[in-house]
N, C-alpha and C positions, 0 to 999 in steps of 0.2 A: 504494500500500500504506500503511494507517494504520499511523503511528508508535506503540509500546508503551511507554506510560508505567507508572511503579510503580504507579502510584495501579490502572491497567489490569489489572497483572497480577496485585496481590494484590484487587482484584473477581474475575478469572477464576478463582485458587486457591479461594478462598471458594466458588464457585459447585461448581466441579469435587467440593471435596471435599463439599459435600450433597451433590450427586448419589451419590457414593458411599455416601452411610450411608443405611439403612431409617429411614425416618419416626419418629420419636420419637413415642410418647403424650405429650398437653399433661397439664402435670402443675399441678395445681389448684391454687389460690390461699386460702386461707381470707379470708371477709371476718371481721365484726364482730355477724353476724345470726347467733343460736343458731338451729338445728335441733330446733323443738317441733310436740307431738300435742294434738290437742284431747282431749277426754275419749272415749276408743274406744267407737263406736257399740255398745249392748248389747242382748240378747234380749230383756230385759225390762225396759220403765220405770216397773215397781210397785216392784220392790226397790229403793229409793237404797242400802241397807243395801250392795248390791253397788258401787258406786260408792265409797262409804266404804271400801271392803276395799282399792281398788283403789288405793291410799292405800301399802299396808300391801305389795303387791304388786309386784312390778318387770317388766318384758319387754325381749329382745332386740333390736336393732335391728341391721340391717347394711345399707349402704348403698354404690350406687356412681355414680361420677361420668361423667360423658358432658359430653365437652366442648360447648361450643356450636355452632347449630344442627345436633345430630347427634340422634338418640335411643337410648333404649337399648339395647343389642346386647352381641358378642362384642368389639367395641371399649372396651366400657367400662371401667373399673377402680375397683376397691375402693378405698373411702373410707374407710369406718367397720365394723369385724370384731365384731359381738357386742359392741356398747355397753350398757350397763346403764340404762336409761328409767325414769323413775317420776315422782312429783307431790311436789311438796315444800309444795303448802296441805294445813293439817290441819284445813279447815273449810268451805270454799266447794267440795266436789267434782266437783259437779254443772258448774262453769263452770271448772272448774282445766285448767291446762294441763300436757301431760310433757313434762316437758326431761332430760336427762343429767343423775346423779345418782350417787353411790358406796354404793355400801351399806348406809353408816351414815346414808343421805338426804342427804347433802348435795352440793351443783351441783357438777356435773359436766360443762357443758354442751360440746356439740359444736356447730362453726359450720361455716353454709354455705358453698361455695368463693363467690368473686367473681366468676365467668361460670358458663357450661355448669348444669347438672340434677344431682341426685342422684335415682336412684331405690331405693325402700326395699324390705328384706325380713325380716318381725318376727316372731314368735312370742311364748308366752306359757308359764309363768313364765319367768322370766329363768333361768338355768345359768351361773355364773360359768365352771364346768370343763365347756368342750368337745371333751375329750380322748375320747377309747373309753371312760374311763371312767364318762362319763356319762350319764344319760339321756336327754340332749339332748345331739346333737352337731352342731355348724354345719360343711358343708365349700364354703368360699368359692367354690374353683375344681374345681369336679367332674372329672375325667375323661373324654374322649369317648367311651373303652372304657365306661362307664356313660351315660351323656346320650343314647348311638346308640339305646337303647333303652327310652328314655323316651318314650311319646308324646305328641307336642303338646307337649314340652318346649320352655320357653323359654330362647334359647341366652342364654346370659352369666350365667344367673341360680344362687344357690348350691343345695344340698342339704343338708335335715339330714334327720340319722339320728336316728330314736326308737326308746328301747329300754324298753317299760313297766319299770317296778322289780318285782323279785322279791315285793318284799314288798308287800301290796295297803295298809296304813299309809303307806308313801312314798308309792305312783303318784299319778299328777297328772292333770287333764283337760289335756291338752295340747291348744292351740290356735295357730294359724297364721292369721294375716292375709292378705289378699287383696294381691298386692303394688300398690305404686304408685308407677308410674314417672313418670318426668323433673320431679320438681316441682323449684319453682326458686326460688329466693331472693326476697324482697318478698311472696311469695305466701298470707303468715301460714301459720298450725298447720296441720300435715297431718290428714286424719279417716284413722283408720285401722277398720278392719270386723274385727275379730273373731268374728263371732258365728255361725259354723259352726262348729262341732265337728267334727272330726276323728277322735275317737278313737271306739269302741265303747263303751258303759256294759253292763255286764254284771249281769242283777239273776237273784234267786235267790228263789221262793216256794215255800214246801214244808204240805204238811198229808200226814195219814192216812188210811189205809180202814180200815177194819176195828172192833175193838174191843178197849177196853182199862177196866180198871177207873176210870174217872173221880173217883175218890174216891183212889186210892191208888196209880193209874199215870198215869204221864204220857209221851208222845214226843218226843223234842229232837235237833235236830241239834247235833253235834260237831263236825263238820269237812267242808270240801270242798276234792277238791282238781281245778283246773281241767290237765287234764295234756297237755304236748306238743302244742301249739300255739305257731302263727308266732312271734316274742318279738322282730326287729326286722326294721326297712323304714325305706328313703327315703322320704322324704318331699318331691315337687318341684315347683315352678312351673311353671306352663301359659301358654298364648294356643292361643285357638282360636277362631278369625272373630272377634277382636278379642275374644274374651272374656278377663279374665284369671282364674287358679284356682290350685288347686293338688290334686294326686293324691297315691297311695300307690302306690309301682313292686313288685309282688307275684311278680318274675321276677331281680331282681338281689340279691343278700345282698348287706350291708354287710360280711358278716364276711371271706370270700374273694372274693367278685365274680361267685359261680355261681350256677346256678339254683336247688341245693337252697337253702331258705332256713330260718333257724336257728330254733328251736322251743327252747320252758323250759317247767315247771308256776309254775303261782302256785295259794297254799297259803291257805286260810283257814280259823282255828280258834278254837275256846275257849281253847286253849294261850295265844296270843299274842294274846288279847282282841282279833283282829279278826273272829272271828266274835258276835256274840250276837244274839238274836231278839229280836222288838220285845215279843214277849210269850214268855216261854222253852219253854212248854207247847206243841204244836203242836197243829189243832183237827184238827175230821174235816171239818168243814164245808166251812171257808173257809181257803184260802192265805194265810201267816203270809209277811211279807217277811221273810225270813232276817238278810240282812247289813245293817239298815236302821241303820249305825249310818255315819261317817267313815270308822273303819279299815273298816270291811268291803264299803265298795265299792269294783267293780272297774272300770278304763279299760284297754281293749286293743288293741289293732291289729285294724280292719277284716280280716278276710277270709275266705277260701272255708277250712272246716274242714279240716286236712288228715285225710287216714285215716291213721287209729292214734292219734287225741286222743281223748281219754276225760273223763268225769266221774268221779271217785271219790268217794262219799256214804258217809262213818259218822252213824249215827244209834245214839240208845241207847234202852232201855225203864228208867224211873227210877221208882223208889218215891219221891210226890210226897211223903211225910212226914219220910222219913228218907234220901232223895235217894241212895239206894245203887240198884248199875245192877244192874239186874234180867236186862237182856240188851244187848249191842251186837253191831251188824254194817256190814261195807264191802261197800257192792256197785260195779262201774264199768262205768259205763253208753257206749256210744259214742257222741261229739258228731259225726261225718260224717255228713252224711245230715241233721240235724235242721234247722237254719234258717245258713242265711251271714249274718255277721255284718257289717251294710251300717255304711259310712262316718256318724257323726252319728247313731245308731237306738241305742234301747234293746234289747238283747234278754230277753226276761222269761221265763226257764225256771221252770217251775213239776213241780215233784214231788211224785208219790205215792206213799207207803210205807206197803205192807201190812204190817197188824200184826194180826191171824198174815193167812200165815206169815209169819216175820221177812226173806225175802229179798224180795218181791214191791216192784218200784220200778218205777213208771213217771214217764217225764219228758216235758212237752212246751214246744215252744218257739215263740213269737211276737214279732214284732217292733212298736216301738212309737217316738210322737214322742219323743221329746228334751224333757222339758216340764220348763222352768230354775225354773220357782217352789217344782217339790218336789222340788231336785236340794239333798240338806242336805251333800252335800259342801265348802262352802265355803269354810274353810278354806283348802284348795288350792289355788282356782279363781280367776282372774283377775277374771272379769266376767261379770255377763251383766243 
């Protein structure tokens, strides 16, 4: 029988009590190499102008760590929660790199651990507030009571919640990157892909039938209001036969967790200077783009119309001299039925308004590319 020495018995305690305890997650190391982006591949390389903006622009980052030789999974853990990215050259854009940055632009950066991968998941604009309050909301660690019925969901990966803004002045082309996983330290700037759209653009052309004094009347829209339709979705990460993506879950509300899912109007008008027409007079001929201004374009959430969403159209008949309304009327027309509004597609409702009689509206709708060079939204918009 071998003799138990101390040195024996505390190796034995040591050993005994690991076996007792559950595996710990390796918990990461930071080295000395910042976490940077090259300049995010864009739709279009006529505009630099977009590149320049992009300057002026910030996007989220989240990221999680996967020890070494593992990949990414249900194992991994969060790094980095909604970092604030952006570029701190104000002249070279085109070869600039995004590193971690505060608000006010200045470095902010985040470094890579010293083993293991982080893999990334970003969006576009940035959201400082990813509370419910916001339009953007990040949620790191999803629930399985929601992921089970995700499909092709990627396990370990976050969700965020988009809720367009009430008001069509705030909303944003919200945009989401292709995630990219296990990259790894040494391996210089990540490319990140932006350049799918996500969201719905919603455009509006309206003319007349009929007749009306052209000397002394004229047709103009006042207001439309888009009513009772979807207003928020998940938004989540995919893999499917190594593909990776990201979808819109059109079966879970973010608000209680059910199937009903929550529906708002968004409002546009002469009121609040987000309606105005590129030329204010509407013709007989040819369709006037309504909203062709900043505020009056709309980004909405892809989907299947629900029934009981409506279009509501006031229009007026104006004395083109003395600009007193001769006649207004609201008619509301139902959007169920007309066209589904696909993921990345314009859809271009175009309306006709009989004059006389003053009710007579018809509307039709088609769907169309996504074409970034005459998207004058910019402002808002990341890149493209």
């Amino acid at each position: 029988m071998m003799k138990m020495t101390w040195k024996h018995i505390v190796s034995l305690l040591i050993l005994l009590t690991a076996c007792g305890k559950e595996q710990q997650p390796a918990v990461p190391v930071p080295s000395d190499v910042p976490i940077e982006f090259v300049a995010p591949q864009t739709k279009g390389s006529d505009e630099l102008s977009t590149l320049m903006r992009l300057a002026t622009q910030k996007f989220g980052v989240s990221a999680w760590y996967t020890p070494e030789g593992e990949t990414f999974g249900t194992g991994s853990i969060s790094y980095i929660e909604n970092h604030r990215f952006g570029t701190l050259s104000t002249s070279d854009y085109e070869h600039a790199t995004w590193c971690g940055i505060t608000d006010a632009g200045v470095a902010n950066p985040v470094y890579y651990p010293l083993d293991g991968s982080l893999s990334y998941f970003c969006y576009a604009p940035y959201r400082e507030d990813v509370t419910n309050a916001s339009d953007v909301h990040v949620i790191p660690s999803p629930a399985p009571a929601i992921t089970t019925h995700l499909s092709n969901y990627l396990p370990g990966s976050p969700l965020i919640c988009f809720t367009p803004k009430a008001s069509t002045v705030s909303q944003i082309d919200f945009l989401v990157a292709t995630p990219v996983l296990d990259a790894r330290r040494g391996g210089g700037a990540v490319a990140l892909d932006f350049t799918k759209h996500v969201t719905t653009k919603i455009e509006f052309w309206a003319k007349y039938a009929g007749s009306v004094d052209v000397e002394t009347e004229g047709v103009i829209v006042t207001r439309i209001v888009i009513r009772d339709v979807i207003s928020s979705e998940y938004l989540y990460f995919t893999e499917s036969n190594g593909v990776l993506g990201r979808e819109w879950c059109s079966t879970i509300s973010p608000v209680d967790g059910t199937s009903t899912m929550p529906k708002a109007s968004y409002t546009l008008s002469i009121d609040n200077n987000a309606l105005i027409t590129s030329a204010a007079w509407l013709d007989s001929s040819t369709a006037k783009y309504v909203n062709a201004t900043n505020n009056g374009i709309t980004y909405l959430l892809p989907q299947i119309i629900p029934s009981g969403a409506y279009l509501d159209l006031t229009y007026q008949v104006k004395n083109r001299n003395t600009g007193s309304v001769l006649d207004e009327n609201t008619v509301s027309i139902p959007l169920n039925g007309t066209v589904e509004w696909p993921i990345g597609k314009v859809v271009k409702y175009t309306i006709t308004i009989g004059v006389p009689p003053r009710s007579d509206v018809v509307i039709t709708a088609t769907l169309e590319d996504w074409v970034d060079s005459y998207n004058i939204h910019s402002e808002q918009e990341l890149m493209y």
